[in-house]
C-alpha positions as CSV (number, residue, x, y, z in Angstrom):
1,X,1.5,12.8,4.5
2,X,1.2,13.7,8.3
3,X,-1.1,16.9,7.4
4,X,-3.3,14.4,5.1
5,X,-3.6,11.5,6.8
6,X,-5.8,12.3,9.9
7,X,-7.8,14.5,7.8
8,X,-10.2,14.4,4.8
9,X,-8.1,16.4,2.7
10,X,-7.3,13.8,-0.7
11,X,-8.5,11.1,1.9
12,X,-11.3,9.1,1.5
13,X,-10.9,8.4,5.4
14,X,-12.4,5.4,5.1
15,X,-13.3,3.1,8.6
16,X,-13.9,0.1,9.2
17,X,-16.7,-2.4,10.6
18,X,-16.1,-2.8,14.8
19,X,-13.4,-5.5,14.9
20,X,-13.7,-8.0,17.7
21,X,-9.6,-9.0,17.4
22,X,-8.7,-5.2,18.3
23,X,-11.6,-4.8,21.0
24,X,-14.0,-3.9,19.2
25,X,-12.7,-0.7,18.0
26,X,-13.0,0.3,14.3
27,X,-9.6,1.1,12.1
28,X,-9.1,3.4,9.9
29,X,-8.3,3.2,6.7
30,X,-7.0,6.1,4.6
31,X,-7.0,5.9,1.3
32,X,-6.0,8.4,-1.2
33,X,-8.7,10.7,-2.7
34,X,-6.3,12.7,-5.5
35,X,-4.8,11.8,-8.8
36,X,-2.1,8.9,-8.0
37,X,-4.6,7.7,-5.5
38,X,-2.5,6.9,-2.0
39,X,0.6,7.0,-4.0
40,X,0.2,10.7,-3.5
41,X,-0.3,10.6,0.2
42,X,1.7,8.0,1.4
43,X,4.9,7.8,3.4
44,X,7.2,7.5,-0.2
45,X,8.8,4.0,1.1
46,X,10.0,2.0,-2.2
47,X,9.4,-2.1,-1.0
48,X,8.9,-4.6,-3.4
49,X,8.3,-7.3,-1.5
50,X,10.1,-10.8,-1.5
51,X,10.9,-13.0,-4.0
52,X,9.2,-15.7,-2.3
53,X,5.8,-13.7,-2.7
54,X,5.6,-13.5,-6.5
55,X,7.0,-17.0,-6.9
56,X,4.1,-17.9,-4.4
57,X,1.3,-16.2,-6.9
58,X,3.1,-18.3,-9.6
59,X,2.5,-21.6,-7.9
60,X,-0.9,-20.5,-7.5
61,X,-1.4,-21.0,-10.8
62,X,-1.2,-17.5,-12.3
63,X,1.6,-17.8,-15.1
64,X,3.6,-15.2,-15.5
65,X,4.0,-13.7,-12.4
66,X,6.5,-15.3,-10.8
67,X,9.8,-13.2,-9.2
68,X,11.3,-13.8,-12.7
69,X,8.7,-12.6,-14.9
70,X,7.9,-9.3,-12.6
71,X,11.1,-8.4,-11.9
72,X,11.7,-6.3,-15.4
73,X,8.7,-4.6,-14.8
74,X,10.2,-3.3,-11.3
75,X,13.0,-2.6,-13.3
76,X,10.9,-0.7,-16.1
77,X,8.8,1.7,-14.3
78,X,12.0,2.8,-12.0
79,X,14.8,5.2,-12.2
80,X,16.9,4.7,-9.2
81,X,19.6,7.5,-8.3
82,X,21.9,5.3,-6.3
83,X,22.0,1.5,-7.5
84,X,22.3,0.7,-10.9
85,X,22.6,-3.6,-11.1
86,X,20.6,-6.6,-12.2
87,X,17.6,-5.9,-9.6
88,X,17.0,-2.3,-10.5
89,X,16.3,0.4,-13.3
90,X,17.2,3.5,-14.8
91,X,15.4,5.7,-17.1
92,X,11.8,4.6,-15.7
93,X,9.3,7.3,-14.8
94,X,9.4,6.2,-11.1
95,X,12.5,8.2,-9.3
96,X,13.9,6.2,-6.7
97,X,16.1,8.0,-3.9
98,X,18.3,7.5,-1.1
99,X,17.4,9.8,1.9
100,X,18.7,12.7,2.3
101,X,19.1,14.9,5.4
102,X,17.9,12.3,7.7
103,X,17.9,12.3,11.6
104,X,21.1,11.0,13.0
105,X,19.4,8.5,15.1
106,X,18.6,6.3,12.5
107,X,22.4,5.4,12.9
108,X,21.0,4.1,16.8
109,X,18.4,2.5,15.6
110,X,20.5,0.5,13.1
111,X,22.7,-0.2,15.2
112,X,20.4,-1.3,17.9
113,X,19.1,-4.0,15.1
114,X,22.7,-5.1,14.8
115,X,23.2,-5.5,18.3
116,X,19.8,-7.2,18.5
117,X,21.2,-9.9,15.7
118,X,20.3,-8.8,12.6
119,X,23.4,-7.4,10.1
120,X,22.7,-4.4,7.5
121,X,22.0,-5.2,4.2
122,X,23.4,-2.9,1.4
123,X,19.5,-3.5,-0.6
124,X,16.7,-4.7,0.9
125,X,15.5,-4.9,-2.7
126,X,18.1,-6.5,-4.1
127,X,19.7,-10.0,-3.2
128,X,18.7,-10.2,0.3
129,X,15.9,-8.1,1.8
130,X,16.3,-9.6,5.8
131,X,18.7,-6.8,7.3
132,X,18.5,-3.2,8.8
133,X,18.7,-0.2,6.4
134,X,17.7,3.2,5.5
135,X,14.4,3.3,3.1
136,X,14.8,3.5,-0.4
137,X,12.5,6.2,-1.2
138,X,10.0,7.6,-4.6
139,X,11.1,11.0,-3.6
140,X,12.9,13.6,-7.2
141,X,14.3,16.5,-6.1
142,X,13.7,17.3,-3.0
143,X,9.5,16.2,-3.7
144,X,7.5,13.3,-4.0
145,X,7.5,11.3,-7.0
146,X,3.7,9.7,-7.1
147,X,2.2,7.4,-9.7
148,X,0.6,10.7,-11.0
149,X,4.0,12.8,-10.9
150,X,5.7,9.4,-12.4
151,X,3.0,8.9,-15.4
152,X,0.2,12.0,-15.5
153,X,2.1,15.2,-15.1
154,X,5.1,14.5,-18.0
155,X,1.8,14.4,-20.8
156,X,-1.0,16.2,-19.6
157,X,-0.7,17.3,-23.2
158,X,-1.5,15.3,-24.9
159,X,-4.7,15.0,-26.9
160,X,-5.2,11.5,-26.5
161,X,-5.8,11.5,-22.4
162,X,-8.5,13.5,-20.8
163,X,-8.7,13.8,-17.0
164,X,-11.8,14.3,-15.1
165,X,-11.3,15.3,-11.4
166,X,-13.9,16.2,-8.8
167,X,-16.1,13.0,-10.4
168,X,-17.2,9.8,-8.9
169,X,-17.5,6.8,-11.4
170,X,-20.9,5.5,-10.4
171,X,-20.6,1.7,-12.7
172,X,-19.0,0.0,-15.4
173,X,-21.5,-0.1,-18.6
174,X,-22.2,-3.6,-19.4
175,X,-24.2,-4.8,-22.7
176,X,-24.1,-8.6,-24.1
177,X,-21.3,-9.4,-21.1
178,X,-19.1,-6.5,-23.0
179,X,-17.7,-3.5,-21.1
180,X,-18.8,-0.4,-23.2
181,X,-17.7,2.2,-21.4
182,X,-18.2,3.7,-17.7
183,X,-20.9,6.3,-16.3
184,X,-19.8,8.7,-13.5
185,X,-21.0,12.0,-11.8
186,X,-19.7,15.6,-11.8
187,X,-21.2,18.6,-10.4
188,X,-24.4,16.8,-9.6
189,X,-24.6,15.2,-13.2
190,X,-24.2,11.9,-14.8
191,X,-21.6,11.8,-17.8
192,X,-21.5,8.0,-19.6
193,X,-18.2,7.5,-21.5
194,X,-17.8,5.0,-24.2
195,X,-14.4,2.5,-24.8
196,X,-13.5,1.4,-28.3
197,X,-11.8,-1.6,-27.0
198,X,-11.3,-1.9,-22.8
199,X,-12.9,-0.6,-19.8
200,X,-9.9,-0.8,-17.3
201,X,-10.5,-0.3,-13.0
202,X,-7.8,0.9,-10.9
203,X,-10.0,1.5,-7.7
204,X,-7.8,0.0,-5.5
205,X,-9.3,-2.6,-2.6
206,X,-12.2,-0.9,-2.0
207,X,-13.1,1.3,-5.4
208,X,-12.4,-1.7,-7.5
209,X,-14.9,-4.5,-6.4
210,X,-17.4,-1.7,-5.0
211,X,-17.5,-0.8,-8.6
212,X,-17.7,-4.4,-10.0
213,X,-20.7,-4.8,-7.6
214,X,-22.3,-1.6,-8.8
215,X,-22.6,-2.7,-12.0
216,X,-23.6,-6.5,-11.4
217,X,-20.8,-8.2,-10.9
218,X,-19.9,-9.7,-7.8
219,X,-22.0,-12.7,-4.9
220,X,-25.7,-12.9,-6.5
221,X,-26.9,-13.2,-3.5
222,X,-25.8,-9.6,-1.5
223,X,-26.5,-8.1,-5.4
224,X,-29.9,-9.0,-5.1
225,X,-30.0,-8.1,-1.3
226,X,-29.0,-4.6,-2.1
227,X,-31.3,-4.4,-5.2
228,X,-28.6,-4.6,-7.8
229,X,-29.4,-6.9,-11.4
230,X,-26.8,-9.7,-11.6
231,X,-24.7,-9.5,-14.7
232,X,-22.3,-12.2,-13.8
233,X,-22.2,-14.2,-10.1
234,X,-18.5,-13.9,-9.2
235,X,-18.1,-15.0,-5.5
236,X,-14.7,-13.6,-5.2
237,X,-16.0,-10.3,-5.5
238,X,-14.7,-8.4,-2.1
239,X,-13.5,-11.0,-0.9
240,X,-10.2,-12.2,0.2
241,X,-9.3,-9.5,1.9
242,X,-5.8,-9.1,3.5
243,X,-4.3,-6.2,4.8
244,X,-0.8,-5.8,7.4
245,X,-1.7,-5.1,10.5
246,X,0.7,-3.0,12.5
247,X,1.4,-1.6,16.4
248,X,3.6,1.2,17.3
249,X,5.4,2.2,20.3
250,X,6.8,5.8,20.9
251,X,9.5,7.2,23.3
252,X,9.5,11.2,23.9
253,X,13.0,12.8,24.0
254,X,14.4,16.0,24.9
255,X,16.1,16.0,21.1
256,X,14.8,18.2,18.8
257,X,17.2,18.5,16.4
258,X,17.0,15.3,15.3
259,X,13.2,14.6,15.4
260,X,9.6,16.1,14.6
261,X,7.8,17.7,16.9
262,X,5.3,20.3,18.2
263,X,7.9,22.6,20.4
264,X,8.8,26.1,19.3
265,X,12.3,24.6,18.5
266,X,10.9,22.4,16.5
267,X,8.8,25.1,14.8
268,X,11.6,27.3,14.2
269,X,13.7,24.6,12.6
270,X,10.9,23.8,9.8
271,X,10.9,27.1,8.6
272,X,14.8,27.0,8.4
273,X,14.3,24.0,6.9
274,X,11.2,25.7,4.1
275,X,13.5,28.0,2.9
276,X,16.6,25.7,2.7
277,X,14.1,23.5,0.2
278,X,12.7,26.7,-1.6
279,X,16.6,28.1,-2.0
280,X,18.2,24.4,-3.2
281,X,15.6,21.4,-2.8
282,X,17.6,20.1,0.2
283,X,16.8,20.3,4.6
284,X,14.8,18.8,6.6
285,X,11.0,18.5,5.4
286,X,12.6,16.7,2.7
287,X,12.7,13.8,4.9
288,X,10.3,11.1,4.5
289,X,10.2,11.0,8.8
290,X,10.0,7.0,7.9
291,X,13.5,6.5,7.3
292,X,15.1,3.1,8.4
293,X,13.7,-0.3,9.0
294,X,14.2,-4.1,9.2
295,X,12.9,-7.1,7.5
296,X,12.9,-9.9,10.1
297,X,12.0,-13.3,10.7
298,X,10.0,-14.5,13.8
299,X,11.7,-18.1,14.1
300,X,14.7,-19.5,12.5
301,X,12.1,-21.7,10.7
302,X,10.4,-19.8,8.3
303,X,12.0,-19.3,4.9
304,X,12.1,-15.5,4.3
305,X,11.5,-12.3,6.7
306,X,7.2,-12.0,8.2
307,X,7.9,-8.9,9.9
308,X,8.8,-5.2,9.4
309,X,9.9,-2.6,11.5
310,X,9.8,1.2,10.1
311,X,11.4,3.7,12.4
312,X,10.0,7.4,12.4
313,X,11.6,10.2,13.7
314,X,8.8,11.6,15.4
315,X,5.9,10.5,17.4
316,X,3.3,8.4,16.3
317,X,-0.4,8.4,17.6
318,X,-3.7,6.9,16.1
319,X,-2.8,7.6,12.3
320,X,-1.3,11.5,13.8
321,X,-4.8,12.0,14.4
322,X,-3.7,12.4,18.9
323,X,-1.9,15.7,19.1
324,X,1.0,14.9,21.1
325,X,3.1,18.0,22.1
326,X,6.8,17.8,22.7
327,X,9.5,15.4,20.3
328,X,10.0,11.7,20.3
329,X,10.7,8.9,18.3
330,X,8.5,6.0,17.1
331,X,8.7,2.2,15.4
332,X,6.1,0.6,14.0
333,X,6.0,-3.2,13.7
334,X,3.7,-5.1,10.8
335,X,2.8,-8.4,10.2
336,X,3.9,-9.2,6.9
337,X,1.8,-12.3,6.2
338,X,-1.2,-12.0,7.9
339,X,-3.3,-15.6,7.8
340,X,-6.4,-13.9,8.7
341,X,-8.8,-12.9,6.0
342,X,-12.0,-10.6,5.3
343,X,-14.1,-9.2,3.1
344,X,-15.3,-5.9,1.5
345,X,-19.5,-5.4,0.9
346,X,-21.7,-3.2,-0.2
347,X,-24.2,-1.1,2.2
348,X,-26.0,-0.1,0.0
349,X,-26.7,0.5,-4.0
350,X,-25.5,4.3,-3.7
351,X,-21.8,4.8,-5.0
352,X,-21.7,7.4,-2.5
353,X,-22.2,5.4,0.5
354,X,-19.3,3.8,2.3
355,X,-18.1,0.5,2.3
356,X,-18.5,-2.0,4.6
357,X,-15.1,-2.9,5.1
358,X,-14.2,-5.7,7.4
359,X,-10.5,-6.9,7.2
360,X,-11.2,-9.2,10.1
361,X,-7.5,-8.5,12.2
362,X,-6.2,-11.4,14.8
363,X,-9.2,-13.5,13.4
364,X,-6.0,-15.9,13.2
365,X,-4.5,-16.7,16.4
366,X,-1.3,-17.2,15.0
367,X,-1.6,-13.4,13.9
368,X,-1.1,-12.9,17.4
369,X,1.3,-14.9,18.2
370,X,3.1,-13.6,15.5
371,X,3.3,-10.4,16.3
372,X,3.6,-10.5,19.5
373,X,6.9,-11.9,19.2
374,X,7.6,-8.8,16.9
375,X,6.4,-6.8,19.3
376,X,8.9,-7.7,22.1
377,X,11.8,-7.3,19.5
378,X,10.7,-4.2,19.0
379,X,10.8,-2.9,22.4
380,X,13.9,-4.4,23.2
381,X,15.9,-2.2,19.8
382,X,13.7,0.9,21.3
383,X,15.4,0.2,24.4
384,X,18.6,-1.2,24.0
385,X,22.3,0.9,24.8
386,X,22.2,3.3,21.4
387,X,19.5,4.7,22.4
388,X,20.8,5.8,26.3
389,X,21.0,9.3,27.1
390,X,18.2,10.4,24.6
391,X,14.9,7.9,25.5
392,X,12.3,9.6,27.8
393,X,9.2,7.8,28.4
394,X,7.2,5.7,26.5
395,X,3.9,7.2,25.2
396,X,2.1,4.1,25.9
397,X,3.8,2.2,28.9
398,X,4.2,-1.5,28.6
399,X,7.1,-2.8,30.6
400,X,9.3,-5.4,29.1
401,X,8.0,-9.0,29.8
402,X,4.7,-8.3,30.3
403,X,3.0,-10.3,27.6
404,X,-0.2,-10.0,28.8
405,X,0.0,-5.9,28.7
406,X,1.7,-6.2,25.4
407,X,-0.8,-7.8,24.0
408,X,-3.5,-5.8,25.4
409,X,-2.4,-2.4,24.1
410,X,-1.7,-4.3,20.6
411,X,-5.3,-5.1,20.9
412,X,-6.3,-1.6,22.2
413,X,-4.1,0.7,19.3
414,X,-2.9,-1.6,16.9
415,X,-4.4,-0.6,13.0
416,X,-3.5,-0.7,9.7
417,X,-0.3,-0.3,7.8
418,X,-2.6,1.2,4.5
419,X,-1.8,-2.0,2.6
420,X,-5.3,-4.1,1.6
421,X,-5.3,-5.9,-1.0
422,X,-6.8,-9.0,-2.9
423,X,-10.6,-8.2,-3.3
424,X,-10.8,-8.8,-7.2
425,X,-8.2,-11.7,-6.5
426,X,-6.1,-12.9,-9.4
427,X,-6.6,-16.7,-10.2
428,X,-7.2,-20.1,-12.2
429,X,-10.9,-20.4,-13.4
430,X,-11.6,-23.3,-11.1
431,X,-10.6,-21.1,-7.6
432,X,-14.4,-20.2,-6.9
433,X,-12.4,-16.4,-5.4
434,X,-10.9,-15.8,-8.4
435,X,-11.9,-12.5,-10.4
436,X,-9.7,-12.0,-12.9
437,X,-7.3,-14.3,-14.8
438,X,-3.5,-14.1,-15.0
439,X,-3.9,-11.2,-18.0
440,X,-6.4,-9.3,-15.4
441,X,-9.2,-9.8,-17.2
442,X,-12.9,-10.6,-15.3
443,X,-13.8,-13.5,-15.6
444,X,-17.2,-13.5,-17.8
445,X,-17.3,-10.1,-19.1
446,X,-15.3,-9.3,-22.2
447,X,-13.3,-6.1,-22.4
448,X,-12.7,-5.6,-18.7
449,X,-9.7,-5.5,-16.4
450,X,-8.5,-5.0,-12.7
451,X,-5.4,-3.1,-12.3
452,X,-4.4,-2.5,-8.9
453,X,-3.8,-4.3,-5.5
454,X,-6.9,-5.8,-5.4
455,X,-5.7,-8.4,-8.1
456,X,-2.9,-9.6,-5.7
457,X,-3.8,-12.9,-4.5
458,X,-1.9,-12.5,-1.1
459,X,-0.1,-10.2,0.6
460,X,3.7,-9.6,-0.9
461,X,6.1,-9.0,2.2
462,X,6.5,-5.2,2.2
463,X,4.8,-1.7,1.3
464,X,2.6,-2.6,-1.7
465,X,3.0,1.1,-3.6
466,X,5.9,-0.2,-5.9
467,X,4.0,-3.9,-6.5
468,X,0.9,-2.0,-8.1
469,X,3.2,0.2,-10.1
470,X,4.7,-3.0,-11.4
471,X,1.5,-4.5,-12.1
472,X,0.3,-1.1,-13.9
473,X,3.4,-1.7,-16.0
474,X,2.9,-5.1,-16.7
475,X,-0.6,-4.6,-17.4
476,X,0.2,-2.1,-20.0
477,X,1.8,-4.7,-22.4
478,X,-0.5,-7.3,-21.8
479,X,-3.2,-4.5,-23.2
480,X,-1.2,-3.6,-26.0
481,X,-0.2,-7.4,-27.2
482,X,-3.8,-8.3,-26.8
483,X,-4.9,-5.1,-28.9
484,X,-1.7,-5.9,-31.4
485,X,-3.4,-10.0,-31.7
486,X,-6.7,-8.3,-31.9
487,X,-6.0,-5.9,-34.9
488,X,-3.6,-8.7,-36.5
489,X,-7.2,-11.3,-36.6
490,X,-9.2,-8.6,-38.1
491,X,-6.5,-7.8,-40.9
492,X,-6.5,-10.9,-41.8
493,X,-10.5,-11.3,-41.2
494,X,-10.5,-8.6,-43.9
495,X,-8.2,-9.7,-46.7
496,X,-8.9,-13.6,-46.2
């Protein structure tokens, strides 16, 4: 993840428009350009989310999602290695791990959080996520287990799946309001690919309505701008996006044993550490450097936790795209339930031209606020009495108290936490946003589906890699009992 992510290298490296909430800077926005998408190039952190979220998207009006209906998919798609109860799975193609070979300051940093008011909890996926804990992570044997690793590389054999790589899907062919099948480019050429029965999207935020809009589906009005034919005006289309917006803060420190870092130490460690993993699948760089967090809440009068702390055992600058030499430790803080909300748009007709991609950050003030308050936790755990005798200085000096500076240098480095989601939002045929139905179908086109984040109608409190695995799995059997109802009408079309 830390080589990929500042670079282009199975990164789209996507950026945003110039957003006034974070001084006009534009974020970036990574997003993975490999099979398994970002699931391959992202920090491994297994979250679910709260209970609270999917029983929100139930009340909503989308039937069937609710924290009771989800929760055996969770269940289904994962085969955790350490906890085996009513909240979690074995025998799924996801592995889920507990870390191993860890720094031994994530032992200060928990018990900083403790100190600071918040107890441990044994499963932050389980009963109760609000504690302090080490990650849960989708990491087998000593490697990372991505949606790909999880689902493609166990049947690459078989005859029934073909995999195109190095190819851009340039629309979704649409005749008579049917999906037919998809056209897409490799090595300079267009390729058009008929479906017998369903054209499903897994784009993600960005690839999924970019593609709807491609092919005529989306606002009439910015089709027709860009010189696109209308198929079907669906407002929704790109918008209602949400994404967690998230601030770090870094302390250097003389320890480098315990932490990353660029220092010949360092160095010298991580090629101990390579042939430790080459001779038994064990050391050091099969840590996931995110390794402990806490789910918190801002005020004692909220119902469940709004903010997340990950602690990394290394230092943290602009997405690793600042070369900082030296070792240090870093926390990031995100907001889990952002109220401000943007919107994803074409530039132009081209499937090779970026988005525009505007998630709007601190458009709410109570984002803010919010935040802010995290913030000052934050600080206060980084600084607190476990971590004596190892802190150096802060990368990014804000001194305690100063709200003003705080917020400033939230506004001036603040970004993404890789999370958007709810562009193709999931909905009741009334909500004018609404894309798809509770089954993930598009509204007005037959044969068509949205599987991925952009489906999620708001922002679930936590990383949102395990979520779209979930909805991959439920999305599965909706397919196949549709398909089973399907070939059950025409049997009996036939014989009656």
């Amino acid at each position: 993840m830390a080589a990929m992510l500042p670079t282009k290298i199975n990164n789209w490296a996507f950026e945003t428009i110039p957003q006034k909430g974070l001084n006009d800077r534009q974020g970036y926005q990574p997003r993975g350009k490999t099979l398994g998408g970002s699931s391959s190039t992202n920090a491994m952190l297994y979250v679910r989310g709260n209970k609270w979220d999917y029983d929100h998207w139930r009340s909503l009006g989308n039937k069937g999602w609710s924290y009771a209906d989800v929760l055996p998919y969770f269940k289904k798609a994962e085969h955790n290695e350490a906890i085996d109860d009513e909240f979690h799975g074995q025998g799924g193609p996801l592995n889920v791990s507990n870390a191993t070979d860890a720094s031994t300051l994530n032992n200060k940093f928990i018990e900083s959080c403790e100190m600071n008011g918040v107890p441990v909890t044994a499963d932050y996926n389980g009963k109760q996520q609000e504690g302090a804990f080490m990650y849960q992570r989708t990491v087998i044997n000593g490697e990372r287990c991505s949606a790909a690793k999880a689902y493609l590389t166990p049947i690459m054999e078989r005859s029934n799946l073909t995999i195109y790589t190095h190819a851009l899907t340039e629309k979704v062919v649409i005749k008579n309001n049917k999906a037919t099948g998809v056209r897409f480019k490799q090595q300079g050429k267009s390729i058009e690919i008929g479906a017998n029965k369903e054209v499903v999207l897994s784009g993600g935020a960005f690839g999924s309505p970019q593609l709807l809009m491609l092919s005529g589906i989306g606002p009439a009005d910015h089709l027709k701008e860009k010189g696109i034919d209308v198929i079907k005006d669906l407002p929704g289309v790109g918008q209602n996006l949400q994404d967690h917006i998230d601030y770090v803060q870094t302390f250097k420190t003389d320890n480098t044993s315990d932490t990353f870092g660029l220092s010949i130490k360092g160095s010298v460690k991580i090629l101990q550490s390579m042939l430790q993993w080459k001779k038994h699948r064990t050391g050091k760089i099969t840590s996931t450097i995110a390794e402990s967090g806490e789910f918190f809440k801002s005020s004692d009068e909220i119902e469940m936790p709004d903010l997340q702390l990950v602690w990394i055992a290394g230092i943290v600058d602009d997405h690793a795209r600042k070369v900082n030499f030296g070792h240090g430790y870093s926390c990031h803080i995100t907001l889990l339930r952002p109220e401000s909300v943007g919107e994803v748009k074409l530039d132009t007709s081209n499937p090779e031209d970026a988005l525009l991609i505007d998630p709007n950050f601190f458009n709410h003030p109570n984002d803010m606020a919010v935040l802010l308050e995290g913030a000052k936790r934050m600080q206060k755990i980084l600084t607190d009495k476990p971590f004596d005798g190892i802190r150096g200085d802060m990368l990014y000096n804000v001194e305690e108290g100063d709200d003003v500076a705080l917020e400033e240098d939230i506004r001036n480095r603040a970004d993404t936490q890789y999370h958007p989601i709810g562009t193709c939002k999931m909905g009741a045929k009334d909500d004018v946003l609404a894309v798809v139905d509770n089954e993930l179908r598009v509204y007005g086109i037959d044969s068509l589906r949205v599987v991925d984040a952009s489906i999620m109608p708001s922002l679930i409190g936590g990383n949102t890699n395990a979520p779209c695995i979930m909805i991959g799995e439920k999305a599965a059997d909706m397919i196949r009992a549709g398909s089973i109802v399907k070939e059950t009408e025409e049997a009996v079309s036939e014989c009656c």
